[in-house]
C-alpha positions in Angstrom: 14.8 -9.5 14.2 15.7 -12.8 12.8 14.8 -16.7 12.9 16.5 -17.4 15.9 14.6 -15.4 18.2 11.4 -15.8 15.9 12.1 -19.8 16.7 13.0 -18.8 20.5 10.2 -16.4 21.4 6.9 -17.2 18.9 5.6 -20.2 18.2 5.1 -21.8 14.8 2.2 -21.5 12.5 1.0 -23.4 9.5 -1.8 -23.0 7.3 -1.3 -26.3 6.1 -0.5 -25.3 2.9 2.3 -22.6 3.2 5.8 -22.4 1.7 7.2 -20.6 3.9 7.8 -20.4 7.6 5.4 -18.6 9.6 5.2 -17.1 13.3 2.4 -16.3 15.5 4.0 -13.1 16.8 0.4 -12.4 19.3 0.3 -15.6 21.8 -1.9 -13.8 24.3 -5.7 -13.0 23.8 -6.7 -12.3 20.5 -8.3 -8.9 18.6 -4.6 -7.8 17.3 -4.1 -6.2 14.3 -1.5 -4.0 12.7 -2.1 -0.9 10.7 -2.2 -1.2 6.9 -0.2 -2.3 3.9 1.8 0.4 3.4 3.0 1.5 6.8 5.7 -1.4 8.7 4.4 -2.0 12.5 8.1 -3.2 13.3 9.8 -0.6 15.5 13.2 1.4 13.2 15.6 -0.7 15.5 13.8 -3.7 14.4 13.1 -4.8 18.3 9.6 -3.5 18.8 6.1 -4.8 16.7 3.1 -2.0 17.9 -0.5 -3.2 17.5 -3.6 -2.4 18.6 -6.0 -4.8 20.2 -9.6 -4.6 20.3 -11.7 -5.0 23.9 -14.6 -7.0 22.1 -14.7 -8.4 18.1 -18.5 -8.7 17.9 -19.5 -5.2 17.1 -17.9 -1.8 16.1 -16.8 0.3 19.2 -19.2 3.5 20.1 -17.8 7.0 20.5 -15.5 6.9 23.5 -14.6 3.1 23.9 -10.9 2.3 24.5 -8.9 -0.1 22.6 -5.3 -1.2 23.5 -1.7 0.1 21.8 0.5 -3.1 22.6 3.9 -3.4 22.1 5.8 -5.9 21.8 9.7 -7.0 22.7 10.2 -9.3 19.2 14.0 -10.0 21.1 12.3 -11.3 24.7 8.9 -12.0 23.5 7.3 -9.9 25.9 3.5 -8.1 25.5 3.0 -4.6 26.9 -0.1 -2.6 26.8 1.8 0.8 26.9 -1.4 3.3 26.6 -5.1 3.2 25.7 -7.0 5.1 22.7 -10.5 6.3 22.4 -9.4 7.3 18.5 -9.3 3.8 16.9 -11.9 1.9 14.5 -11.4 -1.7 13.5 -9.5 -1.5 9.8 -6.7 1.1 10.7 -7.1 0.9 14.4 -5.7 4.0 16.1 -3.5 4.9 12.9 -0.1 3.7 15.0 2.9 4.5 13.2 6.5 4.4 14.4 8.4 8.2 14.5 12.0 8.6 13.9 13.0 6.4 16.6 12.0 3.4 18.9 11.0 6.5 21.6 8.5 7.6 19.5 5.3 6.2 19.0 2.8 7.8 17.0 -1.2 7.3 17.0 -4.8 8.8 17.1 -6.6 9.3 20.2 -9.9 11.6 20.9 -10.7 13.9 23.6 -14.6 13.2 24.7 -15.2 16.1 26.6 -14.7 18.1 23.1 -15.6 15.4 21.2 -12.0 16.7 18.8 -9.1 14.2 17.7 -5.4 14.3 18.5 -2.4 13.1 17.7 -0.8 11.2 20.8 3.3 10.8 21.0 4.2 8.4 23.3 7.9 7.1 24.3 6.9 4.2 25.9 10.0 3.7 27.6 9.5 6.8 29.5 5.8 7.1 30.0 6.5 10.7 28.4 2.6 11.4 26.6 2.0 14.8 24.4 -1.2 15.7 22.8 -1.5 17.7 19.6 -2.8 18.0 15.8 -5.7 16.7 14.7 -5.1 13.1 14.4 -2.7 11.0 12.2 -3.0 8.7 9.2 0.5 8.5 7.7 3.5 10.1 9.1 6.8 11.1 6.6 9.8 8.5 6.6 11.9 10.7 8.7 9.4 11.2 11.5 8.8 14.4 11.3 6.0 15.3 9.4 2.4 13.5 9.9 -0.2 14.0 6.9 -4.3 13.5 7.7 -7.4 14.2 6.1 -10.4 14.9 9.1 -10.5 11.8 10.9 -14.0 12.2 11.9 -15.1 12.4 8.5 -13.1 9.6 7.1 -16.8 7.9 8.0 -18.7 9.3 5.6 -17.8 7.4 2.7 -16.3 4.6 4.8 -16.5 3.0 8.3 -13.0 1.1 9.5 -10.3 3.6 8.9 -10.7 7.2 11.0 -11.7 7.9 14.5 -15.4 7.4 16.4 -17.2 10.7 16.8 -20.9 11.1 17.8 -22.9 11.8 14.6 -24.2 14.9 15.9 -20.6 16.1 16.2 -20.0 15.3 12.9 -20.1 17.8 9.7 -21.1 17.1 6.2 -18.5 18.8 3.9 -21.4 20.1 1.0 -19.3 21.6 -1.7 -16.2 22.3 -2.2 -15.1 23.6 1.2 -12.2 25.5 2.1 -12.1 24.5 5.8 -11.4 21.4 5.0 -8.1 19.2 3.2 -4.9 17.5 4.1 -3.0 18.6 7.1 0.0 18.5 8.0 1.5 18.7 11.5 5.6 18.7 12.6 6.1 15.8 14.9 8.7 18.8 17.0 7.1 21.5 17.2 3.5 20.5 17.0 2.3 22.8 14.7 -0.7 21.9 12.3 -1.1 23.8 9.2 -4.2 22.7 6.1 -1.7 21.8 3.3 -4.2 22.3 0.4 -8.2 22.8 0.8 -11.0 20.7 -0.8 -11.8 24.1 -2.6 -8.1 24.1 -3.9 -7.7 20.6 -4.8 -10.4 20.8 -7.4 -10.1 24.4 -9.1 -6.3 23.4 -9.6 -7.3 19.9 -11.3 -10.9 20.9 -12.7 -9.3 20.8 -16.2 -7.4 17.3 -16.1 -10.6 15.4 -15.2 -14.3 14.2 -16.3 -16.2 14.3 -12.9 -19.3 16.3 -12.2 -19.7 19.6 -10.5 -18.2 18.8 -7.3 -20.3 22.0 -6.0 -23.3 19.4 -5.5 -21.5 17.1 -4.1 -20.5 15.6 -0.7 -16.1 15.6 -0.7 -14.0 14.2 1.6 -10.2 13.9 1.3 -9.4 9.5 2.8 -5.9 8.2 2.3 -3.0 10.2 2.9 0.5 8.4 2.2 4.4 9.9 2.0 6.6 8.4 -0.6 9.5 6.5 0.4 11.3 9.5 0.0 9.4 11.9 1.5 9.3 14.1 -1.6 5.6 13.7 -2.3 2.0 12.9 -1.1 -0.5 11.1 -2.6 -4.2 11.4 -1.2 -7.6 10.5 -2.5 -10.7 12.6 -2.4 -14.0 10.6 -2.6 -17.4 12.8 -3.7 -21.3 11.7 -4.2 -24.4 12.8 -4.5 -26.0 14.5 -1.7 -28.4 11.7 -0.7 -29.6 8.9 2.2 -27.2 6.1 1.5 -25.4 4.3 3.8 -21.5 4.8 2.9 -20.8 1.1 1.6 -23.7 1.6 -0.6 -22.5 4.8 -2.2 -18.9 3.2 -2.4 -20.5 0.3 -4.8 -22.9 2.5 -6.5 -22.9 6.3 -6.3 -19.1 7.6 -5.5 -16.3 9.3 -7.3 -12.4 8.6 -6.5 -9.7 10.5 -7.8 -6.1 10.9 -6.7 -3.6 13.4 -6.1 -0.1 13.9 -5.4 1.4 16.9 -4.3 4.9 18.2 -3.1 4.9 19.0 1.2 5.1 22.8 0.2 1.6 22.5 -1.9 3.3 22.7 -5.4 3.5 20.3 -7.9 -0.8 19.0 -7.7 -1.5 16.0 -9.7 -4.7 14.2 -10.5 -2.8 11.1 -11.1 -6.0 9.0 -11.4 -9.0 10.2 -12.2 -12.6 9.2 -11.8 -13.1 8.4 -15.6 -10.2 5.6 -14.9 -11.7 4.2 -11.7 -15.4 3.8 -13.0 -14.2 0.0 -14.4 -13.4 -0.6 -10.5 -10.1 0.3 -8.6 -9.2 -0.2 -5.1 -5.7 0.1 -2.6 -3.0 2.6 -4.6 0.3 2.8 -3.4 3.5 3.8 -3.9 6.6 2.2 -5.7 9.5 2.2 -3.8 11.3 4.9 -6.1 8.6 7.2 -5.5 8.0 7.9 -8.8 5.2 5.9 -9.6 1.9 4.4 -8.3 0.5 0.8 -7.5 -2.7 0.6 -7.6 -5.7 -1.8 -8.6 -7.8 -0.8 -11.4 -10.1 -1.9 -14.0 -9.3 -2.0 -17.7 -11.9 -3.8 -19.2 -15.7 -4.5 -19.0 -15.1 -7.7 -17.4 -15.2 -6.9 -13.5 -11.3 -8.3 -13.2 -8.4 -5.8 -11.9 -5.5 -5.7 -13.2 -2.1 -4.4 -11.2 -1.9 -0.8 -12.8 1.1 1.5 -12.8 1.1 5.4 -13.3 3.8 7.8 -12.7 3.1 10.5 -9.9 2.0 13.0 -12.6 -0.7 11.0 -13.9 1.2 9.8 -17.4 1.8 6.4 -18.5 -1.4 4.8 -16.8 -0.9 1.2 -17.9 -1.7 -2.8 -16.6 1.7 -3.5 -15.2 0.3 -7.0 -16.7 -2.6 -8.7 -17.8 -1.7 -12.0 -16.1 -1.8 -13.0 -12.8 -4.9 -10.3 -12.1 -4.7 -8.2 -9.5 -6.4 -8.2 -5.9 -6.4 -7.2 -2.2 -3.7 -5.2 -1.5 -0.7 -4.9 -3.5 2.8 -4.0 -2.3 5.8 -4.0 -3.4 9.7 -5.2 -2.2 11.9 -2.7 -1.8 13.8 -4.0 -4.7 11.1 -3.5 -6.7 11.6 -7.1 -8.5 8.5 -8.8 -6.6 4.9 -7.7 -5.8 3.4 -9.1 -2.2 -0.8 -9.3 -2.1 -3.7 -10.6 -0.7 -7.2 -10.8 -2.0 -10.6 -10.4 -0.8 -12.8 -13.0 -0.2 -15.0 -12.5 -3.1 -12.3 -12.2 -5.4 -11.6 -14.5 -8.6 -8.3 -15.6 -7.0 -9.8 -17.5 -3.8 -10.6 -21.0 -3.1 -14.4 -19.4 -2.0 -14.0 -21.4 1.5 -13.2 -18.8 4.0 -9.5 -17.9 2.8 -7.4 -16.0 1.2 -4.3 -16.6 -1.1 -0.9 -14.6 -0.4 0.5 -14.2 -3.4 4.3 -13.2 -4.4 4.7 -12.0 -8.3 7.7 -12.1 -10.2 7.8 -8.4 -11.6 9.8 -9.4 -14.4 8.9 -13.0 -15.2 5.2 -12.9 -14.4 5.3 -15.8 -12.6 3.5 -16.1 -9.6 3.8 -18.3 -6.3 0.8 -18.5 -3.6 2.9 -18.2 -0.2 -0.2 -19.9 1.8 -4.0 -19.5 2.6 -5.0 -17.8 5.6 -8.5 -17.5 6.9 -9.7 -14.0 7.2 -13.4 -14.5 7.1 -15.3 -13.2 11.0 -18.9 -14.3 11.8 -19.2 -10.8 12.2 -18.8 -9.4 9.2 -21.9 -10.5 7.7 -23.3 -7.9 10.0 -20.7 -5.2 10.1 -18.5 -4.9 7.2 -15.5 -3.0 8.9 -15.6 -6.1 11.2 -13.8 -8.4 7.8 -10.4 -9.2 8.6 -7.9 -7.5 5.4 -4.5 -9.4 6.0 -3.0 -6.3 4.5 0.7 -7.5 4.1 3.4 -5.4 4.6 6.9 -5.4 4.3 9.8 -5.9 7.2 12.0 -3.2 7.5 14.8 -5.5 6.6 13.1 -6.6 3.3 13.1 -10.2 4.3 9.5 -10.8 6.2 5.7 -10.1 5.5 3.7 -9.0 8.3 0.3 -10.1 8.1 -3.1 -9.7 10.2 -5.3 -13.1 10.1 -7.2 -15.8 11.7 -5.7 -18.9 13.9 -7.2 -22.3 14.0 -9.6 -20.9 16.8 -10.6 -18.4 14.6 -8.8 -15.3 17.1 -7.5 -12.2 15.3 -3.4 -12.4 15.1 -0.6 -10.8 13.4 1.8 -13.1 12.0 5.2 -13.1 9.7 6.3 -14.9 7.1 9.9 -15.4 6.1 10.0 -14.9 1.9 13.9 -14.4 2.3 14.8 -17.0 0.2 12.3 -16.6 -2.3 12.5 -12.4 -2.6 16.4 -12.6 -1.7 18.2 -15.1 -3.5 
């Protein structure tokens, strides 16, 4: 990938405010997005950008409707729908990740005659389509090793980011169940084994942290992420009170968030960041690229601001990486680890309040902040149905050089663009 055939095959955008150059990379249609800020859509050649597009943008889809997995040729320009998925929702879409090579393509589907999730592995070049595991949130950087929580329960604390499931299909995990956890599954040989339980998670960690007996409680394990290196997981586990409440309502008023890491072979278990920590507000925890530390959100004082907040994997050294510039959206990091990408909400203190969001690049070292452009993000929807908000989740090229970003056009259509920061990250 690079300018020439950006210039050659995409046409230009402008917000009428950015810095940098942009592309359109999704001409046709609308209702792309890509997956989230911490996995690249961009193929491990570098050829190959796979999205998911939605059939309609005015509603949530109902168990059983298909969306699109598109790929596209970033050297020719060229759009392919190469399958269709029943196991999408409209923050993560269908979970699509990239496996070790261009051949494999990675992503959630569900079987509706079972009502059960899958893993699909596609080489798209072939046609060649397996079915196995239980579904797929992150998989490891070498491709072989996917990590998921139940993606049919993801729902239950928050609707956008697992799979559609009729409710009556759907468990309540009361307790602390053993049944339930993260999963792993080898890309290979298909196998699927529970890492750690719900059960486990918390009688190993009771002692580090403040939260409440967990017995009484609803718990469900959410994000599951590899470090860069493949030498850890983090995951989160979210917990409230057995009660009526819709699951935004309990994420503003009545939950618990703590997270973990762990090694693949279940030692090592960390509650890096416990529940006592995120009661000031926290949101969107990575990791740094020397996956030894976390990125995360958080809030440190009484003043509903938060600050960008490092910790190491073990749960020592929890501290503002600054005070100034405040944090917000989604914060990643270069691979250099000198610059910090992120976006913001809508309601957050660093918008203009008319519809946009800032992209902002931080200087690491200096502090010093630039805003890369404004990008509209704000759906008619989403008034109505929160999961239907556009999160420009920026994400890092593969090369280091771009941001991939989801947003709106002039016409307001869903598209996934890129932004060269080369000279500004690079230099």
């Amino acid at each position: 990938m690079d300018n020439n055939n950006l210039n050659k095959n995409f046409n230009r955008f402008s917000t009428g405010d950015s810095i940098v150059p942009i592309w359109n990379l999704t001409p046709e249609g609308s209702g792309y997005f890509h997956r989230f800020f911490d996995t690249c859509p961009v193929s491990p050649s570098g050829r190959y950008l796979a999205l998911l597009k939605m059939p309609f943008e005015d509603r949530p889809p109902m168990p059983g409707e298909e969306a699109a997995i598109v790929v596209i040729d970033l050297e020719n320009g060229t759009e392919k729908i190469v399958d269709q998925t029943k196991g999408w929702e409209c923050q993560l879409g269908a979970n699509i990740n990239w496996g070790a090579s261009d051949e494999v393509l990675l992503y959630s589907d569900v079987d509706t005659e079972i009502w059960r999730p899958h893993c699909v592995r596609l080489n798209f070049f072939t046609g060649e389509r397996k079915i196995f595991g239980k579904g797929i949130y992150h998989v490891s950087p070498d491709g072989q090793w996917i990590a998921c929580s139940s993606p049919e329960l993801m729902r239950r604390t928050q609707p956008g980011y697992g799979v559609m499931i009729p409710e009556e299909n759907i468990r309540r995990n009361y307790g602390l169940r053993e049944d339930d956890g993260v999963y792993l599954t080898n890309v290979e040989t298909e196998e699927c084994k529970q890492l750690i339980s719900i059960k486990e998670v918390v009688e190993r960690t009771q002692a580090q942290v403040s939260y409440p007996d967990l017995k009484q409680m609803e718990n469900y394990i959410f994000h599951t992420k590899w470090s860069p290196d493949g030498s850890r997981l983090l995951f989160s586990l979210r917990s409230y009170p057995k009660d009526d409440q819709t699951p935004m309502t309990r994420m503003k008023y009545n939950m618990f968030f703590n997270v973990y890491t762990i090694k693949p072979d279940g030692t090592e278990l960390y509650n890096a960041v416990s529940d006592k920590y995120w009661a000031l507000g926290g949101h969107h925890i990575n990791w740094f690229p020397n996956s030894r530390k976390l990125s995360m959100n958080l809030g440190f004082k009484e003043d509903g601001i938060m600050r960008l907040t490092q910790v190491n994997y073990d749960g020592t050294e929890l501290k503002m990486m600054m005070e100034e510039p405040i944090g917000s959206g989604h914060p990643t990091i270069h691979p250099d680890g000198r610059y910090l990408a992120t976006d913001a909400y809508q309601f957050e203190p660093v918008t203009k309040n008319d519809g946009t969001v800032p992209m902002r690049l931080i200087n690491l070292e200096t502090r010093e902040q630039q805003v890369l452009f404004n990008i509209d993000v704000t759906t008619e929807e989403q008034s109505k149905y929160i999961d239907l908000r556009v999160d420009a989740h920026p994400v890092w090229s593969r090369c280091a050089r771009y941001l991939l970003f989801n947003g709106l056009d002039e016409a307001k259509k869903r598209r996934v663009f890129i932004a060269d920061v080369d000279e500004l990250v690079n230099s």
